[in-house]
Every structure is written in structure tokens, then in C-alpha cells.
MOPAC internal coordinates of N, CA, C and O (Angstrom, degrees):
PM7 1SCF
backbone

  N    0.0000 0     0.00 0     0.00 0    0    0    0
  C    1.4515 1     0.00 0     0.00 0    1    0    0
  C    1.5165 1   110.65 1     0.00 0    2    1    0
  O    1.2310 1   123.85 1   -44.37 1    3    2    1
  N    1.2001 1   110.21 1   135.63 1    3    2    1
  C    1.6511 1   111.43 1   174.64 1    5    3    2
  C    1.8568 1   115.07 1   -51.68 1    6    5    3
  O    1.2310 1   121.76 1     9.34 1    7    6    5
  N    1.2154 1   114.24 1  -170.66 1    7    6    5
  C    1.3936 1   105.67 1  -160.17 1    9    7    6
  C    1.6436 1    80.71 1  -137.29 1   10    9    7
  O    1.2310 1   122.83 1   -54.76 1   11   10    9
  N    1.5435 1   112.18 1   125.24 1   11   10    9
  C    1.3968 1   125.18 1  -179.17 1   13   11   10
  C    1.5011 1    95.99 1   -87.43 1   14   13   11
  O    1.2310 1   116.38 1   -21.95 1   15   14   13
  N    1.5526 1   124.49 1   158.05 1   15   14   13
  C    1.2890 1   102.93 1   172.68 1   17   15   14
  C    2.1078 1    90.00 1  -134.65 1   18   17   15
  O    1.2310 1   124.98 1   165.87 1   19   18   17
  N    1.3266 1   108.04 1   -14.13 1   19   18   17
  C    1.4808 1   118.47 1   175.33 1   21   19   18
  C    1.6756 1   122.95 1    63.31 1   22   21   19
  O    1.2310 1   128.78 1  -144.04 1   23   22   21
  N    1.5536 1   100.68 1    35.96 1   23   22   21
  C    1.9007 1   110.46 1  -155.66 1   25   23   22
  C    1.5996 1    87.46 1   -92.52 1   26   25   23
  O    1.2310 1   115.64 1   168.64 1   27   26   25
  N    1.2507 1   125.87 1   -11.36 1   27   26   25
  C    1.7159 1   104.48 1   170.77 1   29   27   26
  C    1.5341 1   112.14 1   -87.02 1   30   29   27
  O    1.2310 1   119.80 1   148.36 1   31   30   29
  N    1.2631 1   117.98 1   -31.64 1   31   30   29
  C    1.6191 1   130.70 1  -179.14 1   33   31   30
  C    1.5621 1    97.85 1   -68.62 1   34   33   31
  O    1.2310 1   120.22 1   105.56 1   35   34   33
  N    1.1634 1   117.18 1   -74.44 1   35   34   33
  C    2.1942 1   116.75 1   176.09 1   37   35   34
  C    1.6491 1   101.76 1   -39.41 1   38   37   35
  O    1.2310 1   122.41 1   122.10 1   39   38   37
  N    1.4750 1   112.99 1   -57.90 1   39   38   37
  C    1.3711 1    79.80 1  -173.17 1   41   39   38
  C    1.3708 1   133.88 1   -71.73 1   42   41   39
  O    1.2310 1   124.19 1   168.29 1   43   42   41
  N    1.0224 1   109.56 1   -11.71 1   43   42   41
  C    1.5598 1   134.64 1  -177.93 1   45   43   42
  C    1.3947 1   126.50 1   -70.74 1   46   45   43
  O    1.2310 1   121.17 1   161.39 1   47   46   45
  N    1.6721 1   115.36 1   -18.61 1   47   46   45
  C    1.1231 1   150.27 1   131.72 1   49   47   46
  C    1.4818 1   105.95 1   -53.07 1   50   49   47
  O    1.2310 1   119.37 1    73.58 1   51   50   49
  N    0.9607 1   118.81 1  -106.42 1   51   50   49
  C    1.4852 1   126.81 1  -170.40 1   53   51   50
  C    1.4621 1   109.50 1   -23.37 1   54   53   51
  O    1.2310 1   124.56 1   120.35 1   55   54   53
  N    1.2769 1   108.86 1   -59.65 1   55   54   53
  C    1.7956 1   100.00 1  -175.88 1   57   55   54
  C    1.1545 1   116.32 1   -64.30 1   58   57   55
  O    1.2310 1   118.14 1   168.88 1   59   58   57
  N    1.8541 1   121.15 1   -11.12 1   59   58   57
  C    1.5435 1   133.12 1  -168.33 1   61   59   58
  C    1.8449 1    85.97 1   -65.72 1   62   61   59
  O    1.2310 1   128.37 1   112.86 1   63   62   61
  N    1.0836 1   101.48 1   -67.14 1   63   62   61
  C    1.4099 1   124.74 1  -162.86 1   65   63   62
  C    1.7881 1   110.41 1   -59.14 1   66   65   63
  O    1.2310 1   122.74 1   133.56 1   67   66   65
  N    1.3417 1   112.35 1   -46.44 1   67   66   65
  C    1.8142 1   114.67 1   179.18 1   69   67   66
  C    1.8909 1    86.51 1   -77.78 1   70   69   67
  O    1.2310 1   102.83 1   169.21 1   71   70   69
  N    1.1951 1   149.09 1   -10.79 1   71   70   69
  C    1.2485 1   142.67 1   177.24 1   73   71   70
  C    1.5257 1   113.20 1   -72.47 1   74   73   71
  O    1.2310 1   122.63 1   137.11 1   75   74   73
  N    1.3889 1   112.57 1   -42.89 1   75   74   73
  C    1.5540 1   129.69 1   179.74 1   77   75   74
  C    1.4558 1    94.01 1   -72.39 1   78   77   75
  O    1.2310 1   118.69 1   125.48 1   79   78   77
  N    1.3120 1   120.10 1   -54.52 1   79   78   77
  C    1.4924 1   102.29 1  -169.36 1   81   79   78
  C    1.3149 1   130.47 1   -82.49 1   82   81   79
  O    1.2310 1   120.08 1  -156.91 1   83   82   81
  N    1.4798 1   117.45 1    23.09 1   83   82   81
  C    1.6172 1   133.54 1  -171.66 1   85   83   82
  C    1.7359 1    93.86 1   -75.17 1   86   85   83
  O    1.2310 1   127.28 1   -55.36 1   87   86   85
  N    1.1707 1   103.59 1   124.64 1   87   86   85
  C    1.6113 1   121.50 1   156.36 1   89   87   86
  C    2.0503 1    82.99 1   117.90 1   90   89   87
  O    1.2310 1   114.91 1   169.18 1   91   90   89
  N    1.2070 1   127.25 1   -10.82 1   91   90   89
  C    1.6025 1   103.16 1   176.91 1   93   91   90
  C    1.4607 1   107.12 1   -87.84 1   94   93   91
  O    1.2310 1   126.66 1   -10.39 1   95   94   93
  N    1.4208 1   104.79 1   169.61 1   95   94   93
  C    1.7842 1   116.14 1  -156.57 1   97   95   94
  C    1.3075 1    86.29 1  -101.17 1   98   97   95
  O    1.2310 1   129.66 1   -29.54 1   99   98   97
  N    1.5008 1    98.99 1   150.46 1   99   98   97
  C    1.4767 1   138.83 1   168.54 1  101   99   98
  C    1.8028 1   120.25 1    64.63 1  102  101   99
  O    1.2310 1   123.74 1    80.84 1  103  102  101
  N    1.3630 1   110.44 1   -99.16 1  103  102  101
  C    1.4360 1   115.94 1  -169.50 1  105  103  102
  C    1.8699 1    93.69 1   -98.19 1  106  105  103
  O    1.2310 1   125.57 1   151.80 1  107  106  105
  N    1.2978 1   106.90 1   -28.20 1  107  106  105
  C    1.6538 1   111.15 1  -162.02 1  109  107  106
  C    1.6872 1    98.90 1   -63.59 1  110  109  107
  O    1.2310 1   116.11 1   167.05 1  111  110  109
  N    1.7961 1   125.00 1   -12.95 1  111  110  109
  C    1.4137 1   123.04 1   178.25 1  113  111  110
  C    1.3175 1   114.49 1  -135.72 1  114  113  111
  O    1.2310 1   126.35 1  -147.86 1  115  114  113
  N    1.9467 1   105.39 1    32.14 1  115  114  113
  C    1.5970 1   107.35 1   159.81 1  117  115  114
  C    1.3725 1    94.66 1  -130.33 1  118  117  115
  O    1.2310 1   111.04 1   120.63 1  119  118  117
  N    1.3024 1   134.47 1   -59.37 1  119  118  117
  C    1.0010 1   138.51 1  -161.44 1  121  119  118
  C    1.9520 1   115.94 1   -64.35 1  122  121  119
  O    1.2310 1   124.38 1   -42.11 1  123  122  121
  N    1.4375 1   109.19 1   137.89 1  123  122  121
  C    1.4520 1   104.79 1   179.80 1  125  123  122
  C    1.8059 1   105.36 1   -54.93 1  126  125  123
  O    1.2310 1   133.25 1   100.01 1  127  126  125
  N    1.2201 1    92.01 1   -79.99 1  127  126  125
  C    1.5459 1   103.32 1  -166.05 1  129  127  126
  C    1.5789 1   122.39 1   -46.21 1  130  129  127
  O    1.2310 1   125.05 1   137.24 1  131  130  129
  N    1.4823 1   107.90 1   -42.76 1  131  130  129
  C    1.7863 1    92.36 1   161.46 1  133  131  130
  C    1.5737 1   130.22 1   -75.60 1  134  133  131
  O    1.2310 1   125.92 1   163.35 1  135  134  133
  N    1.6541 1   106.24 1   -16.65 1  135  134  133
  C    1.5262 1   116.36 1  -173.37 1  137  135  134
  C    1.9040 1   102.88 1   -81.69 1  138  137  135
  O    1.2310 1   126.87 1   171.36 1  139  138  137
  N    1.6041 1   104.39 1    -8.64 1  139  138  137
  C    1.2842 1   102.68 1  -173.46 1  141  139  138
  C    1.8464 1    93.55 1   -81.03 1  142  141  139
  O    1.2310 1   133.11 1   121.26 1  143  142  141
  N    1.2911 1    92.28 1   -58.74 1  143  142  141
  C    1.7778 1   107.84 1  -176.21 1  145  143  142
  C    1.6201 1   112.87 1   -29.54 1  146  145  143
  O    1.2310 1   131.02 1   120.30 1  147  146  145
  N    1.4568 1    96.35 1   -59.70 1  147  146  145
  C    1.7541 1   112.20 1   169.19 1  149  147  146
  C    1.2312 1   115.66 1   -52.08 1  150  149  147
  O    1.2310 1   107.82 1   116.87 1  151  150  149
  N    1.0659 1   140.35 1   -63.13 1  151  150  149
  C    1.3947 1   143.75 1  -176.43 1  153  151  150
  C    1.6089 1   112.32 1   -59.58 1  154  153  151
  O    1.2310 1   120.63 1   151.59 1  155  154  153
  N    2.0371 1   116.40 1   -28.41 1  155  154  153
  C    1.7365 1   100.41 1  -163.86 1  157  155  154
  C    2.1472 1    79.21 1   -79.93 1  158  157  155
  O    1.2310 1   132.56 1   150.02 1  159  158  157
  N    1.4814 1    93.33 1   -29.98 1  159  158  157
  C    1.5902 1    73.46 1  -167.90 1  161  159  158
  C    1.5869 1   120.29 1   -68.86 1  162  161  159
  O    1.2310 1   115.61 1   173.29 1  163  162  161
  N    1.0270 1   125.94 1    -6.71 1  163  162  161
  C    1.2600 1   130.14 1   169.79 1  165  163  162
  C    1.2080 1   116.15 1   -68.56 1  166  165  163
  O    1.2310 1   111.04 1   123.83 1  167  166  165
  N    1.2454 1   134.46 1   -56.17 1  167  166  165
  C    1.3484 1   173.54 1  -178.67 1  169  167  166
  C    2.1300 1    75.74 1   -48.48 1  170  169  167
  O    1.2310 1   124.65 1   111.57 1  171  170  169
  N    0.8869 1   108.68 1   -68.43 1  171  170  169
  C    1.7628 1    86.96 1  -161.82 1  173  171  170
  C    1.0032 1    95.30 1  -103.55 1  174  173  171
  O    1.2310 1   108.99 1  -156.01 1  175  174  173
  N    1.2173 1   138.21 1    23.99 1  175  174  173
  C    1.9837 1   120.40 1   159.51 1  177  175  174
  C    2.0262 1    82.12 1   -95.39 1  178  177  175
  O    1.2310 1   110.77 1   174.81 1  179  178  177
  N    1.5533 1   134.95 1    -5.19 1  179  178  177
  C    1.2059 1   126.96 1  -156.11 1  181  179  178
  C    1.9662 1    91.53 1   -94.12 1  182  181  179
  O    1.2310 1   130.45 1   134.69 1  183  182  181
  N    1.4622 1    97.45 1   -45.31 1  183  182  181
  C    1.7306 1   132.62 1  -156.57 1  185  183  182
  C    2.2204 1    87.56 1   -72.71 1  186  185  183
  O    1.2310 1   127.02 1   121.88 1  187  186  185
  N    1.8233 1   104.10 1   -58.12 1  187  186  185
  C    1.8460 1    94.08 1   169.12 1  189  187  186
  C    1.2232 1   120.60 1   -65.20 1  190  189  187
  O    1.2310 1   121.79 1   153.65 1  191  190  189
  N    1.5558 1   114.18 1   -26.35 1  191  190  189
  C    1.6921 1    93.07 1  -162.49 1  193  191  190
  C    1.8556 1   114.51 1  -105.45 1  194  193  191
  O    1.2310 1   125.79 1  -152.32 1  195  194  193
  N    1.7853 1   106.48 1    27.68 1  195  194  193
  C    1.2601 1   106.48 1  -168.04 1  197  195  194
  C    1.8166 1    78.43 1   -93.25 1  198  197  195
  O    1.2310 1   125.34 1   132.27 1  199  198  197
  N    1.2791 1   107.35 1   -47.73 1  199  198  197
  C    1.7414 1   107.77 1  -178.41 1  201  199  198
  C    1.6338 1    94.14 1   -66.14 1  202  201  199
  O    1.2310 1    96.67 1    84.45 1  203  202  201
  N    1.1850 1   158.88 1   -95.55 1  203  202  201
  C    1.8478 1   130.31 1   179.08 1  205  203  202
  C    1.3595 1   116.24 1    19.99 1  206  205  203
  O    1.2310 1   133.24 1    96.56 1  207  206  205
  N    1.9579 1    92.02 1   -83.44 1  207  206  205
  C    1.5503 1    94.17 1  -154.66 1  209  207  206
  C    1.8524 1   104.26 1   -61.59 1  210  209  207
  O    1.2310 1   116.66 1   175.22 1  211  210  209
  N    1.2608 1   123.96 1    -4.78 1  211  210  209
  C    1.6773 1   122.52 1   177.12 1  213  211  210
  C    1.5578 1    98.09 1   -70.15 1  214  213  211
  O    1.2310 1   115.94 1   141.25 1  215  214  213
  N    1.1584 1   125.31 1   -38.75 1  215  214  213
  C    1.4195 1   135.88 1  -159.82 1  217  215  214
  C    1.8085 1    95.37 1   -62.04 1  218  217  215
  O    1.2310 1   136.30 1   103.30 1  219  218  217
  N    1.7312 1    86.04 1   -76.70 1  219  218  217
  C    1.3211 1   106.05 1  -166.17 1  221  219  218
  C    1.7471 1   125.25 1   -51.97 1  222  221  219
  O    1.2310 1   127.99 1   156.80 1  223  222  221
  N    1.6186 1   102.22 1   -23.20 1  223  222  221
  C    1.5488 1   109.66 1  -179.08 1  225  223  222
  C    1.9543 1    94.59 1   -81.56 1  226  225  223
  O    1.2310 1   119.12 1   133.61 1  227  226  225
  N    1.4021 1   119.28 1   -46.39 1  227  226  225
  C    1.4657 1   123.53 1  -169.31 1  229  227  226
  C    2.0973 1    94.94 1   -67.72 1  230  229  227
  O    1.2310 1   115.41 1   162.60 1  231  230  229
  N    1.5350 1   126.31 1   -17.40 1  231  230  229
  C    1.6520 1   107.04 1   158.09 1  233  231  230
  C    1.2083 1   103.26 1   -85.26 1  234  233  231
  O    1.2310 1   111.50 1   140.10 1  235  234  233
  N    1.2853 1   133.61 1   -39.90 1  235  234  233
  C    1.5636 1   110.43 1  -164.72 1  237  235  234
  C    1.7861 1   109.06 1   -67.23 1  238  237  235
  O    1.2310 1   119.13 1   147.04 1  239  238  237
  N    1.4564 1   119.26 1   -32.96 1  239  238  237
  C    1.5138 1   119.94 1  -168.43 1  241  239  238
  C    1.5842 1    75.82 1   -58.39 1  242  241  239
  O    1.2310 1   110.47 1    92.38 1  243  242  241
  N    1.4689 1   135.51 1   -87.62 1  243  242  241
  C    1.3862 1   134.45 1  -159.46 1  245  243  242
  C    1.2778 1   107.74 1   -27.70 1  246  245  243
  O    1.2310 1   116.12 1   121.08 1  247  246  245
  N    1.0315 1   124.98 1   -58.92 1  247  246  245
  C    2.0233 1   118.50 1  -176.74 1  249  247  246
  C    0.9941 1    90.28 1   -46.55 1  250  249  247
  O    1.2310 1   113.69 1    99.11 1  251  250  249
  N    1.6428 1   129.54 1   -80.89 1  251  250  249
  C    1.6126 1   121.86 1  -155.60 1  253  251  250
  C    1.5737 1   105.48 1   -45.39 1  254  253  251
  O    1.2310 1   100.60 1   151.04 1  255  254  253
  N    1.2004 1   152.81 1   -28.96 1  255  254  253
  C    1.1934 1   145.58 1  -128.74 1  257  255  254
  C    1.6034 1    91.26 1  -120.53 1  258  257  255
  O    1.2310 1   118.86 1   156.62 1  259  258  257
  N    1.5082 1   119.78 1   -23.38 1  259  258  257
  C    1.3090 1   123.64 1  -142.08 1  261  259  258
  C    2.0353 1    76.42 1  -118.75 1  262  261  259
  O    1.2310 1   124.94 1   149.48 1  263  262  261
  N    1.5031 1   108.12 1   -30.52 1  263  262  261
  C    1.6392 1    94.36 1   176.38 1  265  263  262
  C    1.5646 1   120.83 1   -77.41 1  266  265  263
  O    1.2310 1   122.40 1   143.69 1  267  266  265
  N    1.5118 1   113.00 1   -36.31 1  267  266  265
  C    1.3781 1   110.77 1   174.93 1  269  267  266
  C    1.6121 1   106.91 1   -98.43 1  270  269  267
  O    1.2310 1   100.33 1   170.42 1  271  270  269
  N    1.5489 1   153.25 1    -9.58 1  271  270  269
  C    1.2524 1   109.33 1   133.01 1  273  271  270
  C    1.5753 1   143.44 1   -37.17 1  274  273  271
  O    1.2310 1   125.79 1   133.99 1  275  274  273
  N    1.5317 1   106.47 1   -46.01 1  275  274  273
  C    1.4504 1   103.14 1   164.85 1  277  275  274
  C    1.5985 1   124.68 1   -46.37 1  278  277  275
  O    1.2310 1   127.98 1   128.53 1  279  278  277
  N    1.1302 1   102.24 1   -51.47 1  279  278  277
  C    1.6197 1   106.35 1   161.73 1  281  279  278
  C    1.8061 1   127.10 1   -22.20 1  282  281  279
  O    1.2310 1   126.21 1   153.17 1  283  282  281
  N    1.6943 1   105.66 1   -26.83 1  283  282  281
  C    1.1472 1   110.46 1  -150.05 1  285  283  282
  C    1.5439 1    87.75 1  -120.35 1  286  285  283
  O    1.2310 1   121.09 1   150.99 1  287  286  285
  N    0.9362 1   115.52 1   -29.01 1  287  286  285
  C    1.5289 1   125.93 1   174.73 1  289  287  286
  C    1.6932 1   106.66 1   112.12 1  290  289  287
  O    1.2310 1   113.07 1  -129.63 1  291  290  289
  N    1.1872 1   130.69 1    50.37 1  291  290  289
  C    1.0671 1   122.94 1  -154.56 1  293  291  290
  C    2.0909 1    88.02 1  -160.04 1  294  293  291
  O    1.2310 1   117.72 1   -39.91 1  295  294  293
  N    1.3428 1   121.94 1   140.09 1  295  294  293
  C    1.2043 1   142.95 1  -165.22 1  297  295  294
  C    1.3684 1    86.19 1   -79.84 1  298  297  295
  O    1.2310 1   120.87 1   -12.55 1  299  298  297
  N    1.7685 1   115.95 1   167.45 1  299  298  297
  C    1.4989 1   129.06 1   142.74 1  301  299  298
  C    1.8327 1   109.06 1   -52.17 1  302  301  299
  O    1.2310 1   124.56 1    95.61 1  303  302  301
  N    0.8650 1   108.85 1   -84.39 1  303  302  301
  C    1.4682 1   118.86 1  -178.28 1  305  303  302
  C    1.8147 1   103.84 1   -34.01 1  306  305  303
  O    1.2310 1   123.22 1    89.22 1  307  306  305
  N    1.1155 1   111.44 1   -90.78 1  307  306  305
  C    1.6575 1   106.18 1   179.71 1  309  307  306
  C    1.6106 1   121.03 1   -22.43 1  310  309  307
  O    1.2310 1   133.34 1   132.47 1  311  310  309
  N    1.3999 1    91.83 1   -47.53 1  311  310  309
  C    1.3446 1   104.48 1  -173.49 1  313  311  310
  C    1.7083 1   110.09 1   -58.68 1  314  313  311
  O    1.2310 1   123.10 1   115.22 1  315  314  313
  N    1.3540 1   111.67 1   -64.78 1  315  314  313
  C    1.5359 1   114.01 1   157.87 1  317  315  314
  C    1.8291 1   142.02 1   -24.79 1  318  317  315
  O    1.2310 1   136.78 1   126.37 1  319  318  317
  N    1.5036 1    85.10 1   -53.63 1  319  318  317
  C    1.4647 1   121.97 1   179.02 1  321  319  318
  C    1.9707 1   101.60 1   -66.84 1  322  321  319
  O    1.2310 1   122.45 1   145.92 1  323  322  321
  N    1.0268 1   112.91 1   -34.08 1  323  322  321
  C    1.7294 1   131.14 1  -178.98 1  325  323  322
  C    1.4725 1    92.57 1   -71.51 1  326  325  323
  O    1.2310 1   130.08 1   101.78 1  327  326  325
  N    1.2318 1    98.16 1   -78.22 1  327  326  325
  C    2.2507 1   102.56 1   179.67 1  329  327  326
  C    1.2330 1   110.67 1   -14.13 1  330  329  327
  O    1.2310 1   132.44 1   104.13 1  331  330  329
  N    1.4212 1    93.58 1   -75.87 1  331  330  329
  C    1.6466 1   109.01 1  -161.33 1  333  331  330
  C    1.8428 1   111.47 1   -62.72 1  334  333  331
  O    1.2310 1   131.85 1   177.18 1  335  334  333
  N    1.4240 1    94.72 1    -2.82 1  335  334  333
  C    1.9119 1    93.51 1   173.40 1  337  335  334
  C    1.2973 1   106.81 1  -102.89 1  338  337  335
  O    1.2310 1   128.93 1   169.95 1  339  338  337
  N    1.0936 1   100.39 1   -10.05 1  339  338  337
  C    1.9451 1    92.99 1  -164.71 1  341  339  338
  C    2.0470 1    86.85 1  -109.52 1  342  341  339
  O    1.2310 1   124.20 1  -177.75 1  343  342  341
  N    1.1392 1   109.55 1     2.25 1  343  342  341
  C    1.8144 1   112.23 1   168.02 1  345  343  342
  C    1.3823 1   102.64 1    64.02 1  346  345  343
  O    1.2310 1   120.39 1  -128.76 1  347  346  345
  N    1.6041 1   116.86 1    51.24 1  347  346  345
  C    1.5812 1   105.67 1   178.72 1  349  347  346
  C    1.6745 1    85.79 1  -120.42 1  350  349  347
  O    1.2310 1   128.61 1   -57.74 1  351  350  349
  N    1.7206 1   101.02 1   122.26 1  351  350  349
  C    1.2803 1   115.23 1   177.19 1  353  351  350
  C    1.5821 1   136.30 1   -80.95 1  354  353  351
  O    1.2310 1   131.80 1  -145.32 1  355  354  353
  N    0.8755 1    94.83 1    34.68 1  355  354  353
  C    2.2584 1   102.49 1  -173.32 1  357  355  354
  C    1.3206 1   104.10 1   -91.92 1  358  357  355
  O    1.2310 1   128.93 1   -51.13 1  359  358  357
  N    1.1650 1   100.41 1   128.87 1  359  358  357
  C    1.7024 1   127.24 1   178.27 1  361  359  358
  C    1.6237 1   102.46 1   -58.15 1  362  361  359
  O    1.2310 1   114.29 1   -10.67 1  363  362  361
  N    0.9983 1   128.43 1   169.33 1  363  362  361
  C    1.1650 1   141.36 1  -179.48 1  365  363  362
  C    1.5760 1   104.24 1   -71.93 1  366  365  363
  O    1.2310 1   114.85 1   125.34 1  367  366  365
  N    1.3876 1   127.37 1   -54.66 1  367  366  365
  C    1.4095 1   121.48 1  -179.23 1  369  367  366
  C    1.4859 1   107.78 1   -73.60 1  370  369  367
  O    1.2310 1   117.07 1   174.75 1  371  370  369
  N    1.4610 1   123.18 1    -5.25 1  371  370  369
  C    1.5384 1   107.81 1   163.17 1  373  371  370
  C    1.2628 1   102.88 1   -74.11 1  374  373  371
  O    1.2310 1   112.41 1   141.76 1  375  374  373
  N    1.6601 1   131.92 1   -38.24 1  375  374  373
  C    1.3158 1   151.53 1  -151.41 1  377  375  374
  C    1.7745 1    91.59 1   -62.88 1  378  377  375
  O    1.2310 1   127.89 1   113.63 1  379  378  377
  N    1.2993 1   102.41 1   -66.37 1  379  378  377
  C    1.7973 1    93.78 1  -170.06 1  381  379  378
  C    0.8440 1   115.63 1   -85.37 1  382  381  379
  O    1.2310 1   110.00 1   173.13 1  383  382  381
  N    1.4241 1   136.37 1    -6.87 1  383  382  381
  C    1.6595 1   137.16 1   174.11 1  385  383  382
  C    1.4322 1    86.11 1   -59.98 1  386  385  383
  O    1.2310 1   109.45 1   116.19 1  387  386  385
  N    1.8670 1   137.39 1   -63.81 1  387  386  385
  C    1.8098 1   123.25 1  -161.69 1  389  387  386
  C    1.3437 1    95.29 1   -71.70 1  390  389  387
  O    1.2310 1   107.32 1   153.40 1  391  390  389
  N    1.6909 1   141.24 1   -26.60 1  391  390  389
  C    1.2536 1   127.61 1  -154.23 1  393  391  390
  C    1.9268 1    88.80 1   -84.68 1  394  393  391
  O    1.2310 1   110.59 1   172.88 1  395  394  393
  N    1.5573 1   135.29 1    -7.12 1  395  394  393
  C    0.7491 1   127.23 1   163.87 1  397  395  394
  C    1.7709 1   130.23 1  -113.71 1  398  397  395
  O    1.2310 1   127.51 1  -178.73 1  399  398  397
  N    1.0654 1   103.14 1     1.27 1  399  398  397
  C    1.3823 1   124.02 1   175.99 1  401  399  398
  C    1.6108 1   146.24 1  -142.08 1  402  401  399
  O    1.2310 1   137.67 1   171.59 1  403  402  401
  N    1.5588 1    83.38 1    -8.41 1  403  402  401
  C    1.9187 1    96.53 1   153.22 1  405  403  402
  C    1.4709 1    90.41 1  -165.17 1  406  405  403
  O    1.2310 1   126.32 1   -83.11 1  407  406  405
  N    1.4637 1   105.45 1    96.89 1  407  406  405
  C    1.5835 1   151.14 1   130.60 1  409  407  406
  C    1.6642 1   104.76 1   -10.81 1  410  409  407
  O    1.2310 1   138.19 1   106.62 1  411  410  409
  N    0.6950 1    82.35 1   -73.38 1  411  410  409
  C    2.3606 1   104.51 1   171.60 1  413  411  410
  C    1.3565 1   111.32 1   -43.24 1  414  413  411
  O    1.2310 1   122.72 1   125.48 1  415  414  413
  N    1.6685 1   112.40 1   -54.52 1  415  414  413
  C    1.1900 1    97.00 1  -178.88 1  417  415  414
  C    1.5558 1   116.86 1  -101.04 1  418  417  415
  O    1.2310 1   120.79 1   178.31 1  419  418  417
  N    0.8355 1   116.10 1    -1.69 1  419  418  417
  C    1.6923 1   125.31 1   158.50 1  421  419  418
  C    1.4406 1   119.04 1   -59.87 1  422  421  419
  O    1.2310 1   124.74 1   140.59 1  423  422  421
  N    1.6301 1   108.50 1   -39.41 1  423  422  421
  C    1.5940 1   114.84 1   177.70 1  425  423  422
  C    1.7444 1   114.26 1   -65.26 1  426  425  423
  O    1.2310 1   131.10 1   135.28 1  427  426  425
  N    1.8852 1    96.18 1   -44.72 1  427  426  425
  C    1.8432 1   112.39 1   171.37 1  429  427  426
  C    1.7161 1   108.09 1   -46.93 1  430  429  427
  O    1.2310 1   123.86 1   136.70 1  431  430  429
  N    1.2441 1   110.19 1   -43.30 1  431  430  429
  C    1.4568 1   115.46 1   178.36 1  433  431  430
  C    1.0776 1   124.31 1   -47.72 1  434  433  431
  O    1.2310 1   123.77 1   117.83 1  435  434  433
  N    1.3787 1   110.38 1   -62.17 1  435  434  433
  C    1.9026 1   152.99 1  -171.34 1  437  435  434
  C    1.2888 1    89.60 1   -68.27 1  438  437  435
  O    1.2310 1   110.11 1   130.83 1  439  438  437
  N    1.3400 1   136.18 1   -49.17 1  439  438  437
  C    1.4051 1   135.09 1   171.76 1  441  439  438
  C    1.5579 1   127.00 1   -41.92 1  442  441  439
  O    1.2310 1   131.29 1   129.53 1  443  442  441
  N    1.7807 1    95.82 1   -50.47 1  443  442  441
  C    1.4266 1   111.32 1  -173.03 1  445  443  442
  C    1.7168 1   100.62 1   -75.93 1  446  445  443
  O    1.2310 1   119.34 1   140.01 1  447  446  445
  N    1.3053 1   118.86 1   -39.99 1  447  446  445
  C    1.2318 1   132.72 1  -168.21 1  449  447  446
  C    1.5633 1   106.07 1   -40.29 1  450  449  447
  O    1.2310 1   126.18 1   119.60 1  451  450  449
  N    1.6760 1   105.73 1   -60.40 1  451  450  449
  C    1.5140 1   131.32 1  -141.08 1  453  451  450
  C    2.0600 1    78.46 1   -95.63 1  454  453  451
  O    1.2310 1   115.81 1  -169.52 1  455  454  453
  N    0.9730 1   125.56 1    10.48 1  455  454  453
  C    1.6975 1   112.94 1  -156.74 1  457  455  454
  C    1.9948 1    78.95 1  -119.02 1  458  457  455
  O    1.2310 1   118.16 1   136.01 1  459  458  457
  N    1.5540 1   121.11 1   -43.99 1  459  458  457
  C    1.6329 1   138.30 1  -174.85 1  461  459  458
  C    1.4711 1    86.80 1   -83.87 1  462  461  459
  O    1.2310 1   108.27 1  -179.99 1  463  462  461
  N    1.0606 1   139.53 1     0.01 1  463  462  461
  C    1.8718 1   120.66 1  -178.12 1  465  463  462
  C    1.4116 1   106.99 1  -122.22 1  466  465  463
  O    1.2310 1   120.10 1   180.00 1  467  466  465

């Protein structure tokens, strides 16, 4: 049987891996074995914090939503609890995009809200 030796597949690996780690300092973006280390750990602080940043954008829409209801005299919760009776369907990030960029129609909302509460 011929003799495989597999030097396009290894390297092809290897450069996969020193490719991901281009722009880290020192040995962590020459060397295999630490540029491997660097990269799996990147790879899952990348893989936890895509589910985070969902977290963290769905509290900040709530503050905004929870800062200009108060405005109106009306709680986060009530305020919510009002929506969902009067059947007006906007997600929370539609919610603070107007509570930060049309004022007007956030108040029309806050109106209907405080009119269903």
C-alpha cells in the first residue's frame, strides 16, 4: 500500500487555527499549541456571550420602557399589563426604540395604557 503522509490536511488545520488567532500578542498568534488554547477559549467566551448580549439588550429595552412610562405616571408592569389588554402587539425593542425616538407616540400609548388600567 502506498504511504499516506496527510501534510495538506495537518497543515490545513494548523493554519485554520494560527488564522483565528491573527491579531493576538506574542506566542498565543505563532505558536500551535498556545494559539490553539487562545482561540478554543475565545470561541466560548464568543459561543456564552452571544446568549448575554440577548439578556443584556432585552434589560436595557425594559429600563427605557420602565423610564419613560414613569414619565406618564404609570409603572413598568401596569404599563405592560395595560398593552396586552388593549391587544397592542410591540415587542419590547419596538417599545424603547418610540420611548426613545418618538416621545409622541409613546405618550399615545401611555395614554391608551392608563385609559385600559
Amino acid at each position: 500500500m502506498p504511504r499516506v503522509k496527510k501534510a495538506v490536511k495537518s497543515r490545513q488545520r494548523r493554519k485554520k487555527i494560527l488564522d483565528m488567532a491573527k491579531g493576538y500578542r506574542g506566542g498565543r498568534s505563532k505558536l500551535l499549541r498556545s494559539a490553539s488554547e487562545a482561540v478554543d477559549r475565545a470561541l466560548k467566551f464568543a459561543y456564552r456571550d452571544r446568549k448575554t448580549r440577548k439578556r443584556s439588550f432585552r434589560s436595557l429595552w425594559i429600563m427605557r420602557i420602565n423610564a419613560a412610562a414613569r414619565q406618564h405616571g404609570l409603572s413598568y408592569s401596569r404599563f405592560m399589563n395595560a398593552l396586552k389588554k388593549t391587544d397592542v402587539s410591540l415587542d419590547r425593542k419596538a417599545l424603547a426604540y418610540l420611548a426613545v425616538n418618538d416621545p409622541e407616540a409613546f405618550a399615545r400609548l401611555a395614554r391608551m395604557a392608563k385609559e385600559a388600567a
